[in-house]
Each structure stands twice: as C-alpha cells, then as structure tokens.
N, C-alpha and C positions, 0 to 999 in steps of 0.2 A: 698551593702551587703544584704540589704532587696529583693531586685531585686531577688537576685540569690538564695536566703533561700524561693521565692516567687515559683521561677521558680521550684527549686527541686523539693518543695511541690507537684505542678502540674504535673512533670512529676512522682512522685512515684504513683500518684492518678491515671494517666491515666494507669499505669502499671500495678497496683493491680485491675482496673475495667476491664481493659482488660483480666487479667487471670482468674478473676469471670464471666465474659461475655465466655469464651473459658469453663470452668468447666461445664454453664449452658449448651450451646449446646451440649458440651460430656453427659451430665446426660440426655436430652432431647433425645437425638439422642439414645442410650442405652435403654431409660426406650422405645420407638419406637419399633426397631430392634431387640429386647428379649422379652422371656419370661416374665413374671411379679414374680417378687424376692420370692422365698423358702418360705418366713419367712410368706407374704402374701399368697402365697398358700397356706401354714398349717392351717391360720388362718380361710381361707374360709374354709378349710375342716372341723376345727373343728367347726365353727359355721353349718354347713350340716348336721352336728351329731348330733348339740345339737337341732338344730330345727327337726330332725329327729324325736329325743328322745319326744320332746314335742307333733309333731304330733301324735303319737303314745298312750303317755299318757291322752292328752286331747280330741283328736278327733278319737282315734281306727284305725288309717289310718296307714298304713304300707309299702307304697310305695314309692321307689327309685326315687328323681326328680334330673334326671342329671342340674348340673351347668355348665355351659359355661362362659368361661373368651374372650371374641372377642373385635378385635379393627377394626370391620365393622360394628359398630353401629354407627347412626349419634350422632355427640359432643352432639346433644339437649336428647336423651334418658341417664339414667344411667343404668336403665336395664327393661328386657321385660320377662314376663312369657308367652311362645308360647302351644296353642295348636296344634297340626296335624289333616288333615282328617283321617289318623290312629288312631288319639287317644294317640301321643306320648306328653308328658310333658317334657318341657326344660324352663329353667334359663337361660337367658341370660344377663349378666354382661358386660357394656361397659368398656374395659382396660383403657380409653382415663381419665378417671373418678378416676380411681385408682392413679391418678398422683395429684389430690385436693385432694382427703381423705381418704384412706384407710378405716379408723374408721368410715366415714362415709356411705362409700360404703358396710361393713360389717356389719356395727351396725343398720342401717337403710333401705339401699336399698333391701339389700338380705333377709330380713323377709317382708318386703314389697311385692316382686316378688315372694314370697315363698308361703303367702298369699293368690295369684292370683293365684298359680297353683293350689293349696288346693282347692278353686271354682271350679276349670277347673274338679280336681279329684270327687269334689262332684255333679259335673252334673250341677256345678250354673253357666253357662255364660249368661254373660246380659251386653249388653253394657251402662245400665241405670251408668249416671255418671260417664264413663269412666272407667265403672269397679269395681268403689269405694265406694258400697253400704254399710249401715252399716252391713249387716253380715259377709262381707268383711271386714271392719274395726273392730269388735270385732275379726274375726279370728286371723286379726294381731296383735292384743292387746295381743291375748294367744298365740300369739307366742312370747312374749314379742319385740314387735315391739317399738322403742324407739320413732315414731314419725311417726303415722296411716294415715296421712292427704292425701289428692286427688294425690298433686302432691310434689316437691321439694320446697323447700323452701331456697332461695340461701343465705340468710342468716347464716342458720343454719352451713353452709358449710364454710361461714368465719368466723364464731366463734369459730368453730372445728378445722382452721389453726391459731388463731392467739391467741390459750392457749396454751401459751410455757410450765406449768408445770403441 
C-alpha cells in the first residue's frame, strides 16, 4: 500500500514538473519572439517623461534622447548610451535584461544611460573611468538615479527578484 501511495506521489510530481518545465519554455520562448509587454512599455515611456521633465528643470536641456528596447545587445551590457559621428543620441536598452527586472532595468539602468547621454549632450566625453566620473555621478543623482555606481551590481538585482511584497 505504501509502495503504490509512494509511486502515485512520484508520478503526480513528475507531472506537475513537467507542465511547469513546458509553461517556462512557452514564457521564455514568448517573452524571445515578441515585443516586450504594454504595461512595460508604458512604463519606460513614463519614466522618459519624467526624466525629461527633470532634465529640463535641473539642467535647462530640452532635448529628445530616443530609447531603444534591442535584443542585439550582448547578455553582459544592460544598456548603452551611443553617441554618432552625426551627433545623434540614443538609449539603448538590453530586452534580454528585462526578463530579471523590469524595476531594475527602469529604476536604475535607464537614468543611468540617461545620465551618459546628458554628458554626450553637454560636450563631456571622457573615457576617464569608463565614463563614470563624479559629474557624471551627480548628474545621475539629479536625475534621481537609485544607484550611481561604475557599473551593475548583481546583487542588487536579486534582491529586486526575491521581495515577494
């Protein structure tokens, strides 16, 4: 009797890992092959706005820095503030990133890179410290930058997944 209440068990377990192991790949393969979800798009736009609003306020700057959402960034960037030999400014946002944090990729990376193009617009390129000088660092502070530091901090990213409230 123990046997077969043994066996059940096992096989209800390998049934239920199985449909969560089949869910992950559909969710993996989706969040791949699409767009990145409404809800997160809005979110980036409003944060665009808002750090707009502050450039503006705090620094007189008035210029439009297009964001990019790409999944042709390598896994190791989360995102890149590009300048052109034109003179063009873009945001670029690793998608691959947006699957560990949303909150993190919003609340942190995008005033981060927003930062770096505010340089770009104020004629400050320097590769002194990978970019990360402190005027650099106070710009991001007034953009209310959650966390100004050189580079990522991988921690900080599973502490952000694993606050269930």
């Amino acid at each position: 009797m123990f046997i077969k209440k043994l066996k059940l068990f096992f096989i209800i377990i390998t049934i239920l890992s199985s449909i969560f192991l089949i869910y992950s790949w559909y969710e993996n393969y989706q969040f791949k092959n699409n767009p990145l979800d409404k809800k997160i798009q809005k979110k980036i736009q409003e944060k665009k706005q808002y750090l707009q609003i502050l450039t503006y306020n705090k620094f007189n700057i008035k210029r439009k820095i297009p964001i990019i959402v790409s999944d042709k960034m390598p896994s190791n960037l989360f995102g890149a503030a590009t300048l052109s030999k034109n003179g063009q400014i873009q945001i670029f946002l690793n998608k691959k990133r947006f699957q560990e944090s949303v909150e993190y990729m919003i609340e942190d990376v995008l005033p981060h890179e927003y930062a770096h193009a505010l340089m770009f617009v104020k004629g400050n390129i320097t590769k002194q410290n990978g970019g990360h000088t402190l005027k650099w660092q106070n710009i991001c502070k007034a953009l209310n930058g959650l966390r100004c530091d050189r580079f990522v901090d991988h921690n900080d990213i599973i502490i952000g997944k694993t606050s269930f409230f």
